[in-house]
N, C-alpha and C positions, 0 to 999 in steps of 0.2 A: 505481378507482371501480367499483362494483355494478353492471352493464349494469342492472339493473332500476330501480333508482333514476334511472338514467339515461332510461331509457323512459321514465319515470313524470314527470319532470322536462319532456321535454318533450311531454308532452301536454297538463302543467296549462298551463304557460309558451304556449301555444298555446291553450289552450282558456281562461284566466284570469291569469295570469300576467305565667379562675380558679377559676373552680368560684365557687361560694355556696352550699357544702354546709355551713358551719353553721346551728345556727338550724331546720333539718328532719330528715327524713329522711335515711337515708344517702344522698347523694350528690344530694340537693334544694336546691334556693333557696329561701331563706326567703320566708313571705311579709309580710314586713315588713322596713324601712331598719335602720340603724345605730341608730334611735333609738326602733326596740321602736314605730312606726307602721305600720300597714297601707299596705302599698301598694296602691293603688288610682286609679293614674294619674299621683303626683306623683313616682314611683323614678324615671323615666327622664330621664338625666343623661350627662357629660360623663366620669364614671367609670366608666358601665355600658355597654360596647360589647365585639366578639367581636375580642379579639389575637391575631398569629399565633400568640402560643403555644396559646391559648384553642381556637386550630382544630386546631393539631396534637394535643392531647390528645382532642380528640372524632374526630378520626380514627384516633387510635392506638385507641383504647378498640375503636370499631368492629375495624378490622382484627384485635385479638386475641379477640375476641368471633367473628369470620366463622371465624378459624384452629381455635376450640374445635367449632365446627356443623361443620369439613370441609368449608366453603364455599371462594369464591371471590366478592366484592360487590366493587360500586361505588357509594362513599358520596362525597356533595354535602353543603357545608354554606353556608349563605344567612346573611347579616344580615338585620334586621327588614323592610328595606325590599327585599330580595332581591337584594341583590350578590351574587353566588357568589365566595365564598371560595377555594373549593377543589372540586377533583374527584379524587378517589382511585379509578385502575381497580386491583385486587390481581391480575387475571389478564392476562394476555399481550396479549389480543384483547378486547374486547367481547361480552357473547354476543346471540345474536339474542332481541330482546321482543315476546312476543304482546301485542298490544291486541286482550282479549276479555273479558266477563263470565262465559263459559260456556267449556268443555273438556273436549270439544273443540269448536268452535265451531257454534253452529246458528242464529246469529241473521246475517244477510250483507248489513245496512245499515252505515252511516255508517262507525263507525271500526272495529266489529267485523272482527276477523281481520289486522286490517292486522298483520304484521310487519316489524319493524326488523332488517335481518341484522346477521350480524356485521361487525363493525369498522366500525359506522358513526353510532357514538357515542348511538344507541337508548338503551343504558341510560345513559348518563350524561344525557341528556333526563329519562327517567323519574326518576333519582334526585334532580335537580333539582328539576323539579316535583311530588314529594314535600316536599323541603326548604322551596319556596316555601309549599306548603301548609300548614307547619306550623308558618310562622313568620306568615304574613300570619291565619290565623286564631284568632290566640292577643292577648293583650293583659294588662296587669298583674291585670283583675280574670276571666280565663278560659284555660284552657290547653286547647286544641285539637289533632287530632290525627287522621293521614291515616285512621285507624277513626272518627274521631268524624264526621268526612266522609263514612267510606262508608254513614254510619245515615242521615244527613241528605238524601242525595242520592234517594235511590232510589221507584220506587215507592208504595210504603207505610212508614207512620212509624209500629211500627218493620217493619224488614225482615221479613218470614215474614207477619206481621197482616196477615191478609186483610181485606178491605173496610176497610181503614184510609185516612185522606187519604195522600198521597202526603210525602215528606218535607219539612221547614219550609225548607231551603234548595234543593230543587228544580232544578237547572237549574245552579246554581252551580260547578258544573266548569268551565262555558264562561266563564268569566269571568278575566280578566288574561293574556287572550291575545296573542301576538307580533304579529300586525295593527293591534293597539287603538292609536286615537290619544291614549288618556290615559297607560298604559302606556310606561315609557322602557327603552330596551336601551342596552347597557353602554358603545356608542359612537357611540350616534342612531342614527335609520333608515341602513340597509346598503343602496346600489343596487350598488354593483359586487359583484364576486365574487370576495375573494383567494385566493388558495392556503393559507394561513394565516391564523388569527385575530390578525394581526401589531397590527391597531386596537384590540385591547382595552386599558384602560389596565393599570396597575402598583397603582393604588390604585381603594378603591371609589367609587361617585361618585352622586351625587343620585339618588334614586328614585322613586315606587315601576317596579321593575325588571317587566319583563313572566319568563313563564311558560311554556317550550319548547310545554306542554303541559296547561295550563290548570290549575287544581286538581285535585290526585288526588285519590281515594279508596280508593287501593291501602293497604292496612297496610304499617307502615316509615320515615313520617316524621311528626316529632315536634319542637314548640316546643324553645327551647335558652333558658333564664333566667340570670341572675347578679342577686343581689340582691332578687330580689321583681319584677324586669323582664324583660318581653323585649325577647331581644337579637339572634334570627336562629333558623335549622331545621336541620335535619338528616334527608337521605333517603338513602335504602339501598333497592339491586336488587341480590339474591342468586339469585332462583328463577324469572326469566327471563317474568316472567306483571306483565305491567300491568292489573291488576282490579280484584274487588272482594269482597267476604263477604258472600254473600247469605245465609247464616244467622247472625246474631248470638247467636243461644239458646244456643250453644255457648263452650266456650274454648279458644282456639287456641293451638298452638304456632307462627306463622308464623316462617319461618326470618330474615324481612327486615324484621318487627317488632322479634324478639330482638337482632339486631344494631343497629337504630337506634334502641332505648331504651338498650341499654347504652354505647354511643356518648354518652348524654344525663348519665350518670356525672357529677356535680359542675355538671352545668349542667340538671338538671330541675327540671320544672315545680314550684313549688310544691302540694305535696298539698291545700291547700285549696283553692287554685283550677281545679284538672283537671276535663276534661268529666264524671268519674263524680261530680264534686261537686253537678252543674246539672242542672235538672228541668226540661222542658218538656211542657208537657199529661198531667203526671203520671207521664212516663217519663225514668229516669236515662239521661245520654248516656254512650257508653262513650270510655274515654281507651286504655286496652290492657290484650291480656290476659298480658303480664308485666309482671315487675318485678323488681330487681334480687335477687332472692332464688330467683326461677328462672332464671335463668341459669348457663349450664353454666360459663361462667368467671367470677371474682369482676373486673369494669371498674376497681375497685381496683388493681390488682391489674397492669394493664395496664402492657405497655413504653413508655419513649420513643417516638414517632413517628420520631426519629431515625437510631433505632436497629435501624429496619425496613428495612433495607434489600435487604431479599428478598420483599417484599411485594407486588411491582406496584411502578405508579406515579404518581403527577400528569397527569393528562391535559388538553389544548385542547379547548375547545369553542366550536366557532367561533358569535361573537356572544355568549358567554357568559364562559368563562375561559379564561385562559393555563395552560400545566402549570406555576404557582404556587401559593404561599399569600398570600392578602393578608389584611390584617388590613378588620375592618367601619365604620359608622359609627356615631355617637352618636345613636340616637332623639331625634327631636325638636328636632334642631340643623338649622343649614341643609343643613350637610352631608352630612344623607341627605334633604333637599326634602321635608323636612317640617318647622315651625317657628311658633312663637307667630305670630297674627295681630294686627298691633300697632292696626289700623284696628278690632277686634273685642273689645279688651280685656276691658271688661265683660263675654263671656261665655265666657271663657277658651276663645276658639276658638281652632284651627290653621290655617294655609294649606297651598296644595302650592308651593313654590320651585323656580327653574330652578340652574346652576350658578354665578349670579352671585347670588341669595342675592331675585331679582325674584319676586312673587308668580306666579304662571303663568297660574292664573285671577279675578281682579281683577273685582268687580262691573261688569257694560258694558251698554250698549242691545242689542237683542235686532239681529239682523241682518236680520230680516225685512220692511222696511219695502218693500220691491217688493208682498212680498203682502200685508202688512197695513194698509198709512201709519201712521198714526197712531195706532193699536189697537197696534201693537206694544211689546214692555214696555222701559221706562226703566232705567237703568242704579240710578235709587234707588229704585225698585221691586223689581230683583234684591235688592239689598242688605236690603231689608225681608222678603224671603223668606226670606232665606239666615240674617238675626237672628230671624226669629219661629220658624220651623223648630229653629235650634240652642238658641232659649230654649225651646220644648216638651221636647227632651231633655235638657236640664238639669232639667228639673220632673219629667220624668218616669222612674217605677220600672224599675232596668234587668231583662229577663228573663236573658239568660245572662252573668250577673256576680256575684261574688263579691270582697266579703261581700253576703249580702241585704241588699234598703236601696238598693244602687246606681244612682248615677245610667246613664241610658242614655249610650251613647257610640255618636256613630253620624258617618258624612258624610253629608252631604247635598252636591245635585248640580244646579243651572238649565239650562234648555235654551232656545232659541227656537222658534217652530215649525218650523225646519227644522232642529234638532237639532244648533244650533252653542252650544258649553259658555257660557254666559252667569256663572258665579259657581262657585265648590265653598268649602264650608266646612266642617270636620270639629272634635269636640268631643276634647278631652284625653284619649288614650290609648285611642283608637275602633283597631279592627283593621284594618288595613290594605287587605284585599281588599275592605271597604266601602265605596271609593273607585272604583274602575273600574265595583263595580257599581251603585251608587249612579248613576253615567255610564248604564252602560245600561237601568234602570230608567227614569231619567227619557225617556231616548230612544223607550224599547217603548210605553210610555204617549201621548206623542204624536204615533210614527207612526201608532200603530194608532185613535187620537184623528180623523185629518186624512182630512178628506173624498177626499183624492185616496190614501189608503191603498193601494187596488186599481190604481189605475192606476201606484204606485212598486212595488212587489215583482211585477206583470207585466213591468214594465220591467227588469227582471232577467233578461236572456234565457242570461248562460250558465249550459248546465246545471253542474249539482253533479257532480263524479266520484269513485263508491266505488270502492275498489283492493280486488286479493285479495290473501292470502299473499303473495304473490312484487312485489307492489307495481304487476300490471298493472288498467289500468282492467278495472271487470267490469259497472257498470251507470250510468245516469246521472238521476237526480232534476230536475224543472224546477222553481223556484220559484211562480211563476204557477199550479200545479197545487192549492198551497195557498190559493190564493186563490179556486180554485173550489168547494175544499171546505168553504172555512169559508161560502161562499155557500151551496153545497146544505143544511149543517148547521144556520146563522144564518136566511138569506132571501137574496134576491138584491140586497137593498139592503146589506148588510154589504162593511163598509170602504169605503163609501162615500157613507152617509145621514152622516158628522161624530158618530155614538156617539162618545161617553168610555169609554174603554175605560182601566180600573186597570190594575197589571202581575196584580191579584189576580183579578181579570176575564180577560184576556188568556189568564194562565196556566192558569185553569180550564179552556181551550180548548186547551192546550199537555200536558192529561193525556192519559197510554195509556186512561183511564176517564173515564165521564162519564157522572153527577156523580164528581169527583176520589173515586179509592180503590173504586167499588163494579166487583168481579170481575163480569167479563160482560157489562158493558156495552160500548159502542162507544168506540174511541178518540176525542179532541177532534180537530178537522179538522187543528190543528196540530203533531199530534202523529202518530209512527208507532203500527203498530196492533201492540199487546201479542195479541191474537187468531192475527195473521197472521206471530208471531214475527219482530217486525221492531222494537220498541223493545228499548231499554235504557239504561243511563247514558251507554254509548256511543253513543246512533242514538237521540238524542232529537225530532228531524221537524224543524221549519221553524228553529229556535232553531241546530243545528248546521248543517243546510243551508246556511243563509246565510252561514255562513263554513268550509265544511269543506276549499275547494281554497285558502284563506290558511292552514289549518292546515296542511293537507300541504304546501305550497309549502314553509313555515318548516320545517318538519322536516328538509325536504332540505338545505333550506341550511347549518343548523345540523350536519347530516348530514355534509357535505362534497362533496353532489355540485352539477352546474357551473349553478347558478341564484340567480337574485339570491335576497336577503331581502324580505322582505314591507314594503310601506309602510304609513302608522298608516292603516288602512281595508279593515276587515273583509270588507266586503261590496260586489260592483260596482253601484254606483249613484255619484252625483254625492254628494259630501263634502258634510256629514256625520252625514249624521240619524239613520243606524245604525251607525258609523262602528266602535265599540268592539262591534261584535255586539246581539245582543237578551238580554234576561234575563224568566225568569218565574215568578217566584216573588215576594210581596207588599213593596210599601215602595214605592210610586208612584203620580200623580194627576196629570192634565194639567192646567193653567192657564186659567184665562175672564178674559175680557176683557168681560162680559155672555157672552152667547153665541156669540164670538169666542176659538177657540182660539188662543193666545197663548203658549203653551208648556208645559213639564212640568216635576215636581221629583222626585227619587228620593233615597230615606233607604236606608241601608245600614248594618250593624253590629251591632245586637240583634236581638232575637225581633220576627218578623214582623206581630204586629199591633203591639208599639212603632212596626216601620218604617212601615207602617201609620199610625198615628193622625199624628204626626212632618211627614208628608209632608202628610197633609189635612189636622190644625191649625195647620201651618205657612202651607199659602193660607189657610185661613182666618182666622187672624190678623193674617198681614198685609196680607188685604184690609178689617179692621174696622182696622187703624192707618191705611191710606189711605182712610180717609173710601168703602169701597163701590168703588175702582177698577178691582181683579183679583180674584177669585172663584174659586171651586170651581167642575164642571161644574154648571150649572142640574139638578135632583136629574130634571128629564124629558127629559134626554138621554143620562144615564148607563145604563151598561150593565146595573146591575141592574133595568134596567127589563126587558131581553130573557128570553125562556123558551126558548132552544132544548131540541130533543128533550124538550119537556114540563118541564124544571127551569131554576130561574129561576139566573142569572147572580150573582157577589156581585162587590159593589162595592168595599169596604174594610170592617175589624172593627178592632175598636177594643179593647184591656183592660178590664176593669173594675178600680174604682178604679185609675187607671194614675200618680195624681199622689205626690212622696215627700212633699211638704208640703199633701195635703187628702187630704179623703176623698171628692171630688166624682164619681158615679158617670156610666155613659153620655156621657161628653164628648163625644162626635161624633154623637151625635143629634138631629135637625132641622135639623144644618148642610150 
């Protein structure tokens, strides 16, 4: 074991602690069935999942693709729902991973600089959570893709565009993290500490799986299709750098791109649904800069898996996979915990199931009746949330889907006022990381909603600890600090006057700028300061703070060294109001009861003002089917009512014409 990881271990523990290549392109999935239909949500079946053989082929592909670069990688390949299949190291040892945007490093908050040494399974982390990324962000009508992430995430949208808003998923790295109580690991929460990942099973098992390392943005993993569906990812760490491409203008050769598209040989994306197919605010998303015609080896062309027996090897990753191949599961069956909502029928919703096949989160009365009595929401109340929200995106125009036309597919997510899951319901072939953040959407919205805001996140007294290079502690962040600045920035009644606070609000305050995207200006209070070189995708401010020593804890574990795994619960406070972390980027709206917060809903899956309209004509609606009982924020407590530093706050935006069957414009105005 690493004496450093061991240091580091206990200070936190102590301080917190077949291919479908007809039908397309060479070596593409079609995108459409057997029967010359577009798929667009209904391919995924009981035929379409990832076989052993199916993994051994995308790993051999890899592997002789790494041997043509004169590399050395470590490729992870996930089903839809993120079981890890497989883990392939090709060299002896592991190498050690920087986590930085910059190099050599000059930014020395959050996760900046941290190194993974060798031999302690770092990259098989990273290459994981590549694979998760690029199977949870893809869907039958969009293929996603760890570049199409790295546009999304950053600053400005796009990357280089100065004074631009900052990107449409924002934040979304932190999302499907190993602390999260919605997020399930491969053999339930871990409190002891084996020597061996001996509890992992032999088969894959109900998901959605959590995420060593949240969503990348690193280029190298990449959707994996069969048939016009997907079916799981594939990531690749060759060049030793967990990052990101901060100039997109350009086109890259990355060495851990090339190998995990060609890896994707007989199981890529279908061409018409790839992110360079989709347009958001007028800019094409990028999907990568090869393709199988630049590559120095033909993935054709590729040996048996078998037959590599000089290759490396299968590696363990403890709380992830055994050094096997298991075969994945069947979208949309129970048996990856996700499956028809039979109580939902009419709106061809989905639930999330446990391993007996029980819904998980089942419409319920709100928990909060100590603080509210009677004000508190009813169990058919949830349920009328949960159906007026999934009937909006059914009505409503998808933005990142393919073919145009599409309906939105999104989850949606209830919460109580104290942030315990009240309902989740997701629409037909919605992506999958829409789901946890859809959870902390709706959470962000009504902590930051709830009059005693200031007094919970003071109440956080352990501090946060950044590590260097070598994994020792080097500085310490208090949470309660950000609550004096969003005071000094807001007024001094802030997070504690009961404001409505959107995640689209919230987040505005969660920019390195402010207003979002204008160069020069002052960071949001919740944010680190781009001035004082201290943000980036890495060292985002209060949003990672709040769970940066659960991320390092899990790292270790998964690492191997002598400390438990992380329980579902992000953040130290009393379970569960931010439980899954925070998120700040738009798709959320707290709950009224009159003027009684009552809780939250968060939408996840499409374009941001979809999640957006989704989330507020969803109360909205099914406060007009309850006769007036639950409500939007009253429009004079809401946060766009606030002007801090002289510009006014937004509340939620809405599409224009956002309906497939009207032309009805402005739908969210005067509600």
């Amino acid at each position: 074991m690493n004496w450093r990881i061991v240091g580091l271990c206990l200070t936190l523990t102590l301080g917190a602690c077949g291919g479908g290549g007809s039908g397309g392109g060479a070596g593409e999935s079609p995108d459409r069935d057997d029967d010359d239909t577009p798929c667009t949500g209904q391919c995924a079946g009981e035929e379409n999942w990832l076989t052993v053989s199916d993994v051994k082929q995308v790993l051999g592909q890899a592997i002789a693709q790494s041997r043509a670069l004169g590399v050395e990688a470590t490729i992870a390949v996930v089903d839809r729902v993120g079981n890890v299949l497989a883990v392939h190291r090709m060299a002896d040892s592991g190498p050690a991973v920087t986590i930085s945007t910059t190099f050599p490093t000059t930014i020395s908050t959050g996760l900046e600089g941290v190194v993974l040494p060798p031999g302690t399974n770092g990259d098989a982390l990273a290459a994981i959570a590549k694979a998760v990324t690029g199977a949870y962000l893809s869907s039958e009508g969009n293929a996603f893709s760890t570049r199409t992430a790295n546009q999304i995430v950053q600053e400005h949208f796009n990357p280089g565009e100065e004074n631009q808003p900052s990107g449409p998923l924002f934040g979304v790295q932190f999302s499907q993290l190993a602390c999260s109580d919605f997020t399930l690991a491969a053999t339930g929460p871990q409190t002891a500490v084996p020597a061996a990942p001996v509890a992992l099973p032999l088969t894959a098992t109900v998901g959605p799986q959590r995420s060593p390392l949240g969503l990348s943005a690193d280029p190298g993993g990449f959707p994996l299709y069969k048939n016009g569906t997907a079916v799981g990812g594939v990531g690749v760490i060759a060049d030793g750098r967990y990052s990101i491409d901060r100039n997109i203008l350009d086109t890259d050769r990355d060495i851990d791109e090339q190998i995990a598209f060609a890896a994707t040989f007989g199981y890529a994306a279908p061409t018409d649904r790839r992110a360079d197919r989709i347009t958001v605010e007028g800019k094409t998303f990028r999907f990568s800069d090869v393709d199988f015609g630049d590559l120095p080896e033909d993935p054709e062309q590729a040996p048996a898996y078998d037959s590599l027996n000089d290759a490396g090897a299968l590696v363990a990753v403890r709380g992830y996979s055994r050094n096997q191949i298991i075969a994945g599961t069947a979208f949309g069956r129970p048996g990856s915990g996700i499956r028809p909502a039979t109580d939902f029928a009419d709106l061809d919703a989905f639930v999330f199931v446990d391993q007996n096949n029980n819904n998980r989160f089942p419409p319920r009365a709100g928990t909060d009746a100590a603080q509210l009595g009677d004000a508190a929401l009813s169990a058919a109340e949830v349920r009328q949330l949960l159906s007026s929200a999934i009937a909006v995106a059914n009505r409503a125009r998808a933005q990142i889907r393919r073919p145009v036309g599409s309906q939105a597919r999104v989850t949606v997510s209830i919460v109580d006022s104290q942030g315990e899951i009240l309902g989740m319901l997701r629409t037909r072939d919605a992506p999958v990381f829409g789901a946890d953040v859809s959870l902390q959407k709706a959470r962000t919205a009504t902590i930051f909603s709830s009059p005693d805001a200031a007094d919970f996140f003071r109440g956080i007294t352990t501090p946060t600890t950044y590590v260097d290079e070598n994994l020792q502690p080097k500085a310490q962040v208090l949470i309660p600090d950000y609550v004096d600045a969003a005071q000094t920035f807001i007024g001094p009644q802030a997070l504690t006057d009961g404001t409505a606070f959107s995640d689209r609000a919230g987040g505005n305050l969660s920019r390195p700028f402010y207003p979002d995207g204008i160069r020069g200006n002052p960071n949001g209070p919740f944010s680190k300061s781009f001035a004082n070189n201290e943000w980036s995708v890495f060292s985002s401010g209060m949003q990672l703070d709040l769970a940066l020593n659960k991320i390092l804890q899990h790292v270790l574990f998964a690492a191997g060294a002598d400390a438990p795994d992380v329980g579902p619960n992000c953040v130290e406070s009393a379970l569960p109001r931010i439980a899954n972390g925070t998120q700040i980027f738009p798709g959320s709206v707290p709950v009224y009861r009159g003027d009684t917060l009552v809780g939250g809903i968060g939408v996840s899956g499409d374009g941001i003002d979809q999640d957006d309209m989704i989330s507020f004509l969803g109360v909205h609606e099914a406060g007009e089917a309850l006769g007036g009982a639950i409500n939007n924020a009253p429009p004079e407590i809401r946060a766009d009512r606030l002007t801090p530093a002289g510009e006014r706050l937004r509340y939620i935006q809405c599409p224009q014409t956002p309906y497939i069957d009207s032309d009805e414009q402005q739908v969210c105005s005067g509600k």
